[in-house]
N, CA, C and O atoms as CSV, one atom per row, in Angstrom:
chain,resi,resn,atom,element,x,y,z
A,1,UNK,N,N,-32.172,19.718,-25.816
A,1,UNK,CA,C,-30.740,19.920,-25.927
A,1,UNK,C,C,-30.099,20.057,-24.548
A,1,UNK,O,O,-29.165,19.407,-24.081
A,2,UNK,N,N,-30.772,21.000,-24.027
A,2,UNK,CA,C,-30.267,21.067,-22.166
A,2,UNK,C,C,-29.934,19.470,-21.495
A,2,UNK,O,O,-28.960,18.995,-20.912
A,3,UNK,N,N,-31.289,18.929,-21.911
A,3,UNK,CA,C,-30.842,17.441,-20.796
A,3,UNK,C,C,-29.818,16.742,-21.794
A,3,UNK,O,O,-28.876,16.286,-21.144
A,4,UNK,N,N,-29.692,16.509,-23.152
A,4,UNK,CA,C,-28.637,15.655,-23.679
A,4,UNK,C,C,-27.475,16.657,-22.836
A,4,UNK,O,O,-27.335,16.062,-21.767
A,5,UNK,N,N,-26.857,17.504,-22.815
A,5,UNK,CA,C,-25.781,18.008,-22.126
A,5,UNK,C,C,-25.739,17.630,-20.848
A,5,UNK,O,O,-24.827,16.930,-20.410
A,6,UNK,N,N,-27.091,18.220,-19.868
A,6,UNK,CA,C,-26.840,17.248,-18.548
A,6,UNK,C,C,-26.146,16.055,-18.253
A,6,UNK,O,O,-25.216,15.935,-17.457
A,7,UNK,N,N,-26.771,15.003,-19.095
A,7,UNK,CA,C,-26.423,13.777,-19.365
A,7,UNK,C,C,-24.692,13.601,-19.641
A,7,UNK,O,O,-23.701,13.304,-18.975
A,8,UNK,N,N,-24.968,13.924,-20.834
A,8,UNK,CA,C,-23.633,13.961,-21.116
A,8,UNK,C,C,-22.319,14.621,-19.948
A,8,UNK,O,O,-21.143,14.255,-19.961
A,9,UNK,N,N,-22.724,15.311,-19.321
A,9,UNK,CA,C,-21.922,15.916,-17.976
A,9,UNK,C,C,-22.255,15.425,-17.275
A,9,UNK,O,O,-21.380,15.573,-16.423
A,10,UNK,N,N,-23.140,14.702,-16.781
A,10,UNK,CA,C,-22.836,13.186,-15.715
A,10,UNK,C,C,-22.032,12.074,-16.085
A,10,UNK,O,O,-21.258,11.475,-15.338
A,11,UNK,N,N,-22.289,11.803,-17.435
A,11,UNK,CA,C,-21.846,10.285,-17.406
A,11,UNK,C,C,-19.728,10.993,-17.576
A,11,UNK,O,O,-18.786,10.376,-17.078
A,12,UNK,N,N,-19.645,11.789,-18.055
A,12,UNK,CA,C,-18.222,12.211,-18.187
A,12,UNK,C,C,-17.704,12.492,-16.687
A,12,UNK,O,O,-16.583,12.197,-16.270
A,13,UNK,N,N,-18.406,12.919,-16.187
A,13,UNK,CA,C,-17.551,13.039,-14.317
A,13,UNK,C,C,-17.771,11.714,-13.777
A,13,UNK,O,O,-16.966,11.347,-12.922
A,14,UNK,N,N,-18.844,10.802,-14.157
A,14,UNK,CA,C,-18.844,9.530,-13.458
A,14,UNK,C,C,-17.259,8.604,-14.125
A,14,UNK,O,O,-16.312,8.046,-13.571
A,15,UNK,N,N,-17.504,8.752,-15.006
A,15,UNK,CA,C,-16.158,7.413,-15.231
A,15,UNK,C,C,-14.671,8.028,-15.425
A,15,UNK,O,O,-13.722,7.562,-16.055
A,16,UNK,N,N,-14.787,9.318,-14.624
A,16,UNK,CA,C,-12.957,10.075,-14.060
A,16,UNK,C,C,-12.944,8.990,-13.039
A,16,UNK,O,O,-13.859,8.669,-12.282
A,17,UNK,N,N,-11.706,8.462,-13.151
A,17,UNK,CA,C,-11.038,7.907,-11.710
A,17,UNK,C,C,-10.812,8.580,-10.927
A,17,UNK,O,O,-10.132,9.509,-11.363
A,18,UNK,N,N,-11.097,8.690,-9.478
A,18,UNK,CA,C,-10.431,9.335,-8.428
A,18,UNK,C,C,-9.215,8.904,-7.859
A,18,UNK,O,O,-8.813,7.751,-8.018
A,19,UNK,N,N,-8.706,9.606,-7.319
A,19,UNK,CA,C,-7.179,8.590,-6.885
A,19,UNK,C,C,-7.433,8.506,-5.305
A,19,UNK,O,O,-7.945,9.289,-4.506
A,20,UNK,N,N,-6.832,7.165,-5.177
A,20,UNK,CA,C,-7.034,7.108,-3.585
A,20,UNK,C,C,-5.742,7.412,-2.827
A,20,UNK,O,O,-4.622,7.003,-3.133
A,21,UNK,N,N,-6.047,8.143,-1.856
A,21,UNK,CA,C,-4.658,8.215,-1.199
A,21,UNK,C,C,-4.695,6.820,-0.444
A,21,UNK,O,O,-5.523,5.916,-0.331
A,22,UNK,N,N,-3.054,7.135,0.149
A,22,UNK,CA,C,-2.769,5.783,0.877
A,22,UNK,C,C,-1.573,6.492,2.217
A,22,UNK,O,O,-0.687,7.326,2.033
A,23,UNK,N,N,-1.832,6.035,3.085
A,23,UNK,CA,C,-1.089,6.749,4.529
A,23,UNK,C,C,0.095,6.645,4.091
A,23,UNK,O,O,0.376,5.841,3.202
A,24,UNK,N,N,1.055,7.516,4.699
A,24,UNK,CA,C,2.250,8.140,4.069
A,24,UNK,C,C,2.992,7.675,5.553
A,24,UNK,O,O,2.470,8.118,6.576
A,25,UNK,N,N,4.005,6.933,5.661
A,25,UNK,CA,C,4.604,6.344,6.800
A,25,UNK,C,C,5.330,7.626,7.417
A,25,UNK,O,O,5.253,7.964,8.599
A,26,UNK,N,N,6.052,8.285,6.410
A,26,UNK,CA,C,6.704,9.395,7.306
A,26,UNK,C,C,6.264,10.239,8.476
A,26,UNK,O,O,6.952,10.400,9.484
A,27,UNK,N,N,5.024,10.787,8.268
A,27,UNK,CA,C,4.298,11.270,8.932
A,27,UNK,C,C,4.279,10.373,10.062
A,27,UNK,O,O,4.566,11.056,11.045
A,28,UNK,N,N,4.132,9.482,10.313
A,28,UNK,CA,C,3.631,8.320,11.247
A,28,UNK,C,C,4.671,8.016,12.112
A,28,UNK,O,O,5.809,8.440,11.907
A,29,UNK,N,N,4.194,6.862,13.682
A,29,UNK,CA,C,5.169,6.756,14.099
A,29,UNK,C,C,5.466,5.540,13.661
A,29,UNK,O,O,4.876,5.106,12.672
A,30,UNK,N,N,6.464,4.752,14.344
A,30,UNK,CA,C,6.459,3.709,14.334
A,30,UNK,C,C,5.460,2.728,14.577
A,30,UNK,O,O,5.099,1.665,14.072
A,31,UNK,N,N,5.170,3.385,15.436
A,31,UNK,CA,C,3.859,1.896,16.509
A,31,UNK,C,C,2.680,2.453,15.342
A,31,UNK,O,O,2.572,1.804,14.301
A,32,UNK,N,N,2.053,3.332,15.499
A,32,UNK,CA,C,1.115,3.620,13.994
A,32,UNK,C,C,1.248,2.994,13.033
A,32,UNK,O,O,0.189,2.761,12.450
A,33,UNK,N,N,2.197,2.570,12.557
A,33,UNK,CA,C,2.359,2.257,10.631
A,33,UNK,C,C,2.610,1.063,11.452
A,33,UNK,O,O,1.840,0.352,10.805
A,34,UNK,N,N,3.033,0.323,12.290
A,34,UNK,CA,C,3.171,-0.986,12.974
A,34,UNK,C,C,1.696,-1.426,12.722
A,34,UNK,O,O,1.359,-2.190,11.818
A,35,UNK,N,N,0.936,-0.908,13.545
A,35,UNK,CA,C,-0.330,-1.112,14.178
A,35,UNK,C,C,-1.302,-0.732,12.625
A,35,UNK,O,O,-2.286,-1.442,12.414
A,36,UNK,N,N,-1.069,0.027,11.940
A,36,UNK,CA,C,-1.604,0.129,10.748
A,36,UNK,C,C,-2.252,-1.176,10.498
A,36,UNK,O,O,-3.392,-1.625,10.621
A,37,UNK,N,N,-0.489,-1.858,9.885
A,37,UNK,CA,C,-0.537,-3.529,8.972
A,37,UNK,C,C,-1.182,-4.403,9.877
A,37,UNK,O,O,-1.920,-5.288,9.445
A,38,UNK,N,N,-0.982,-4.249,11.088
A,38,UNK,CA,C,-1.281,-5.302,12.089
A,38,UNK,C,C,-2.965,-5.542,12.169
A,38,UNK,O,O,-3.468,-6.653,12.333
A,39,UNK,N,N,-3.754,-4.244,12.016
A,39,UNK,CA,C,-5.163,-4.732,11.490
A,39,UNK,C,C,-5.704,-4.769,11.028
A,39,UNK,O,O,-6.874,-5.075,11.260
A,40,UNK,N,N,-4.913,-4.302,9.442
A,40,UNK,CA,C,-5.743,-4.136,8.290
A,40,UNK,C,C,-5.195,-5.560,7.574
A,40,UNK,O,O,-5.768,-5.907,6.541
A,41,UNK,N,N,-3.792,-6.625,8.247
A,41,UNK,CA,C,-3.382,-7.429,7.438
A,41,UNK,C,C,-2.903,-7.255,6.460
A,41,UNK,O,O,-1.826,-7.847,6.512
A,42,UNK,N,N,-3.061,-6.575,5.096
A,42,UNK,CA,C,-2.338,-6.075,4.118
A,42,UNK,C,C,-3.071,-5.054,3.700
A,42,UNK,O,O,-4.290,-4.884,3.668
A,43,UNK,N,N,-1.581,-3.965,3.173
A,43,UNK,CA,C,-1.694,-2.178,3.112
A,43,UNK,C,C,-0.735,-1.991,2.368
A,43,UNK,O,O,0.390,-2.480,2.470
A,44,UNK,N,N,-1.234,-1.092,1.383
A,44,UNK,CA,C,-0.360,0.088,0.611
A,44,UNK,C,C,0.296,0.883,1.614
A,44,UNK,O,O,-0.220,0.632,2.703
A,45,UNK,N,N,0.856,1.403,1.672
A,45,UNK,CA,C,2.337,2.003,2.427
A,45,UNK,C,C,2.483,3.317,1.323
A,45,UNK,O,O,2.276,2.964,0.162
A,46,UNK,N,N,2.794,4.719,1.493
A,46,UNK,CA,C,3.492,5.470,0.541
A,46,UNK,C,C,4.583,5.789,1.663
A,46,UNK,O,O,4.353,6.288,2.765
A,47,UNK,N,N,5.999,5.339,1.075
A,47,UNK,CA,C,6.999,5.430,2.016
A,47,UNK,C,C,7.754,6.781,1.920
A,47,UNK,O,O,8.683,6.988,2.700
A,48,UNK,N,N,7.435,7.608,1.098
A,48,UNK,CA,C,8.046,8.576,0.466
A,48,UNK,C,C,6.799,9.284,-0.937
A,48,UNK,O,O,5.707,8.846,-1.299
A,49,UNK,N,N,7.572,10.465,-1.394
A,49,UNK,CA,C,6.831,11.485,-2.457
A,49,UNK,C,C,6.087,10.466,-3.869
A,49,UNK,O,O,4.989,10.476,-4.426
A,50,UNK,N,N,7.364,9.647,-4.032
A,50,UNK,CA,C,6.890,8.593,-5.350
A,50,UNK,C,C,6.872,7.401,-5.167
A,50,UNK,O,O,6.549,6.581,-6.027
A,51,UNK,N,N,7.321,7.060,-3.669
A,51,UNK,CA,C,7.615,5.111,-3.553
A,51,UNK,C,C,6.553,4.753,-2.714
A,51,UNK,O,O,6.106,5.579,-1.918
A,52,UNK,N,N,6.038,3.478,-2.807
A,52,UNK,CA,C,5.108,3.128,-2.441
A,52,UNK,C,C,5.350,1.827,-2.444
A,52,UNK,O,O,6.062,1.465,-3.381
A,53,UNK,N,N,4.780,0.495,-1.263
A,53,UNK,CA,C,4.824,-0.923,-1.510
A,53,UNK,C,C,3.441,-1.344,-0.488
A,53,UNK,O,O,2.633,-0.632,0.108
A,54,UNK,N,N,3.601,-2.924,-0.604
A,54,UNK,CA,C,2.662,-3.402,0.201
A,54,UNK,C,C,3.060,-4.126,0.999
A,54,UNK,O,O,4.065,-4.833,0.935
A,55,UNK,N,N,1.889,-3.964,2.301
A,55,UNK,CA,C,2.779,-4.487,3.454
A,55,UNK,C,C,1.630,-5.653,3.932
A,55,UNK,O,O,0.466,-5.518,3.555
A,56,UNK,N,N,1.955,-6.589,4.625
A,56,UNK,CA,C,1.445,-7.408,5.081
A,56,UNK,C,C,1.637,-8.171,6.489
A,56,UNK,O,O,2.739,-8.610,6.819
A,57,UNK,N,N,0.439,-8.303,7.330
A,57,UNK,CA,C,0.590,-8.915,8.876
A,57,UNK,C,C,1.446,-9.869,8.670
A,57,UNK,O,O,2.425,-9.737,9.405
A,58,UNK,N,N,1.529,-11.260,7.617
A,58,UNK,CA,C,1.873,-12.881,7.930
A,58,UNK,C,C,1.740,-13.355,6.477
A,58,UNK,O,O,1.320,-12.615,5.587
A,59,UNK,N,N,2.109,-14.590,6.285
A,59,UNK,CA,C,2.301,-15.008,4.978
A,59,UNK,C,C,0.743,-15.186,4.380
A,59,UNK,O,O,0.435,-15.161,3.188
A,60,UNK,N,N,-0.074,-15.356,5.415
A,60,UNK,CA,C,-1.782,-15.638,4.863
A,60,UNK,C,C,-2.019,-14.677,3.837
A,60,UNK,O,O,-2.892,-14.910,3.000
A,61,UNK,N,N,-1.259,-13.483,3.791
A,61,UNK,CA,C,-1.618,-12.260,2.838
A,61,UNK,C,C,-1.018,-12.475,1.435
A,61,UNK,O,O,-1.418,-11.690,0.576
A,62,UNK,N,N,-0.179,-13.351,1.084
A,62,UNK,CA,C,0.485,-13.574,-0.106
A,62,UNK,C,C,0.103,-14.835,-0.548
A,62,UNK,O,O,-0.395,-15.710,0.160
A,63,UNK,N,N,0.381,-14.918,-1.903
A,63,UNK,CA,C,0.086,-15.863,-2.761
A,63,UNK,C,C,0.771,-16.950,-2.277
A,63,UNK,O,O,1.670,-16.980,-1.437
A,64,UNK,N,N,0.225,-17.892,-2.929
A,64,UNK,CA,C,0.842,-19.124,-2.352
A,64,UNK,C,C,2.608,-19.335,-2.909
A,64,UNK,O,O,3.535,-19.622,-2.151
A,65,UNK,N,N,2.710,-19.129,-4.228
A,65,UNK,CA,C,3.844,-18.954,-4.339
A,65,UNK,C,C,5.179,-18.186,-4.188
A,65,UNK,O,O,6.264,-18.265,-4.763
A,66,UNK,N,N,4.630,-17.329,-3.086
A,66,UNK,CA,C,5.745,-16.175,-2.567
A,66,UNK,C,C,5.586,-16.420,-0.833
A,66,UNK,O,O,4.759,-16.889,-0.052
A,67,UNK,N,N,6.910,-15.796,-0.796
A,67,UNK,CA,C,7.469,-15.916,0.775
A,67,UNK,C,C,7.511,-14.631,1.404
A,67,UNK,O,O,7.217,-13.635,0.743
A,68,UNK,N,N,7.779,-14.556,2.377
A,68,UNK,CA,C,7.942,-13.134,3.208
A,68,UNK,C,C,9.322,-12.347,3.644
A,68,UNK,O,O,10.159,-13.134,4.087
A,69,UNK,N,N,9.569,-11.552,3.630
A,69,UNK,CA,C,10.744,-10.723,3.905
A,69,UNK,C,C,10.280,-9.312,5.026
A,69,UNK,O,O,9.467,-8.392,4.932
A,70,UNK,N,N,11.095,-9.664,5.876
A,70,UNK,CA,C,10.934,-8.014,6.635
A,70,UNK,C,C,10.745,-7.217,6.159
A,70,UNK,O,O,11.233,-7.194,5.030
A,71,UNK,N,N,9.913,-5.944,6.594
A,71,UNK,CA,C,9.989,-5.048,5.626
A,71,UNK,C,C,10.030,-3.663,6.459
A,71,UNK,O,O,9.047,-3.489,7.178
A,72,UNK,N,N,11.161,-2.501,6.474
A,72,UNK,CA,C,11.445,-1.607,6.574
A,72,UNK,C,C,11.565,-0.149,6.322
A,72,UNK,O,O,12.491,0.453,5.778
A,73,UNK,N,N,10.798,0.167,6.665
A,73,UNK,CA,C,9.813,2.372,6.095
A,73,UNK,C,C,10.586,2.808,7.079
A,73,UNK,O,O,10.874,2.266,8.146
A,74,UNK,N,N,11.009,4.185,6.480
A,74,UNK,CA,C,11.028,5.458,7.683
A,74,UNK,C,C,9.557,6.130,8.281
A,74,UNK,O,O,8.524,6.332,7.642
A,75,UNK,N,N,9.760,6.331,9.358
A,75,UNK,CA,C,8.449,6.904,10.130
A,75,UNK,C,C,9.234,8.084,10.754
A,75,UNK,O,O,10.412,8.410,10.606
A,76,UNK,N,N,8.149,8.680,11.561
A,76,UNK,CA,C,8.880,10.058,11.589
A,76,UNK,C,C,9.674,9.902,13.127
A,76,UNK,O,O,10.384,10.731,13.695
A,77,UNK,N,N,9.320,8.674,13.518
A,77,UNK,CA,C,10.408,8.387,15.084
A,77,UNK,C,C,11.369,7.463,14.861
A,77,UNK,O,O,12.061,7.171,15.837
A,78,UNK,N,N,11.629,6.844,13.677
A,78,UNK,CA,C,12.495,5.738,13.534
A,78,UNK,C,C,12.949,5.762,12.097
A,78,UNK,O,O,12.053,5.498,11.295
A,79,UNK,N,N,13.985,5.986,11.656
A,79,UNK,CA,C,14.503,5.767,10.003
A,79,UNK,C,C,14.122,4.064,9.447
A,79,UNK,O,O,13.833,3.907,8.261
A,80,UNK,N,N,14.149,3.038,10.254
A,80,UNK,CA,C,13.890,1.709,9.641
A,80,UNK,C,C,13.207,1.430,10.745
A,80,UNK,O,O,13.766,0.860,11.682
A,81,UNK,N,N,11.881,1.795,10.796
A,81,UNK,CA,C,10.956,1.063,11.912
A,81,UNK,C,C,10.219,-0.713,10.949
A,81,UNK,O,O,9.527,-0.555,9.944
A,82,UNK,N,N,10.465,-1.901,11.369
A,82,UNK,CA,C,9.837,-2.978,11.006
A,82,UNK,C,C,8.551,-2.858,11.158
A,82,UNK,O,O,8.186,-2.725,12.326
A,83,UNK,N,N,7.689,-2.862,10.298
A,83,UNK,CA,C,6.005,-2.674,9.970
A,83,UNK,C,C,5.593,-3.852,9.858
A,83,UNK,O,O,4.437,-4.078,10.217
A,84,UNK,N,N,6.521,-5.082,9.262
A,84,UNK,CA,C,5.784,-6.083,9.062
A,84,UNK,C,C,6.422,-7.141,7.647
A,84,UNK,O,O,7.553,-7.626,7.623
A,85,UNK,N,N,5.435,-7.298,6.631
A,85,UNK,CA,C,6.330,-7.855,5.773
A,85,UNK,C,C,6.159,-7.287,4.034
A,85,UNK,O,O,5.359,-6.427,3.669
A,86,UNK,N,N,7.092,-7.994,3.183
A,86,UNK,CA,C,6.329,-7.848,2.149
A,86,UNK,C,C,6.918,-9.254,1.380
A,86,UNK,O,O,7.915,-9.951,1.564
A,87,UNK,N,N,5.688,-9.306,0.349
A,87,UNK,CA,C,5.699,-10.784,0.007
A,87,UNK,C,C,6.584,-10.560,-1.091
A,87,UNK,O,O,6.906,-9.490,-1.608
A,88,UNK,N,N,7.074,-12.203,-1.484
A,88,UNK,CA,C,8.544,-11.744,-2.692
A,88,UNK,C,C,8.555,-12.929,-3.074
A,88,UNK,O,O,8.903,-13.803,-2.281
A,89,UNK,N,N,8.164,-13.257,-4.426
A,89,UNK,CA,C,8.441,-14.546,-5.188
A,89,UNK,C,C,9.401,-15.476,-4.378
A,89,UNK,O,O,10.557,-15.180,-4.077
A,90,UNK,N,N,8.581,-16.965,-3.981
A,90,UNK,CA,C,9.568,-17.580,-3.363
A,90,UNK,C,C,10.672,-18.396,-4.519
A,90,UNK,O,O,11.197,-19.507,-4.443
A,91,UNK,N,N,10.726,-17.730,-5.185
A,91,UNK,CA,C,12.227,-18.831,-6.479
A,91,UNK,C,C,13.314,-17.239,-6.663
A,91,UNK,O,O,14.316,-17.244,-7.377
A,92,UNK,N,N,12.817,-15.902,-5.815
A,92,UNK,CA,C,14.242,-15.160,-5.782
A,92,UNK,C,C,15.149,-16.127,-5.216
A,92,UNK,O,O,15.723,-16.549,-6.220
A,93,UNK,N,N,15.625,-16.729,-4.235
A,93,UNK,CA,C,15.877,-17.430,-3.256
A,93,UNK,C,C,16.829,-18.125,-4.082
A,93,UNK,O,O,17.842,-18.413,-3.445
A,94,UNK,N,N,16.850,-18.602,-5.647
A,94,UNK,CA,C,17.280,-19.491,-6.373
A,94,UNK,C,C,17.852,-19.274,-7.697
A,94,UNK,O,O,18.574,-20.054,-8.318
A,95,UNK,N,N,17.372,-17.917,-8.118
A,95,UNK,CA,C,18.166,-17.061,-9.070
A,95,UNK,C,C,19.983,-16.891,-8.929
A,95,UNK,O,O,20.657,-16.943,-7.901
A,96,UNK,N,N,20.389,-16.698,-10.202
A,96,UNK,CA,C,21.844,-16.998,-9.860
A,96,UNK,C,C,22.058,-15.662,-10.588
A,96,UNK,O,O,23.192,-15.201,-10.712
């Protein structure tokens, strides 16, 4: 009876998800959360308590059918420091 419980209390803590954090731009400076995207190529971003996006070095990081747009976080030396990009369906462009 002991080891069916063991068991059973492994396999139940094994398949909890952990949550991953993801660097929080505020904290950061500019050149940091710059330099972040710049060598990881594409990154989760938490720009704030609940917002979060993805950022990317160059268009190589997005699907083929999306384009790139500047993309703008507060850091804790700059309110709109440019990090880099984020990718965005290229047919917004054509929506009316």
């Amino acid at each position: 009876m002991r080891r069916v419980s063991f068991v059973l209390a492994m396999a139940m803590s094994a398949s909890g998800a952990y949550a991953q954090s993801r660097p929080m731009t505020p904290g950061m400076t500019c050149n940091q959360a710059r330099n972040l995207v710049l060598s990881r190529g594409a990154i989760v971003l938490g720009t704030g308590t609940y917002t979060y996006d993805r950022y990317v070095r160059d268009q190589r990081f997005c699907e083929i059918n999306e384009t790139i747009e500047p993309a703008l976080v507060p850091t804790r030396d700059t309110p709109q420091c440019l990090v880099g990009y984020r990718c965005r369906d290229a047919d917004f462009l054509f929506d009316d």
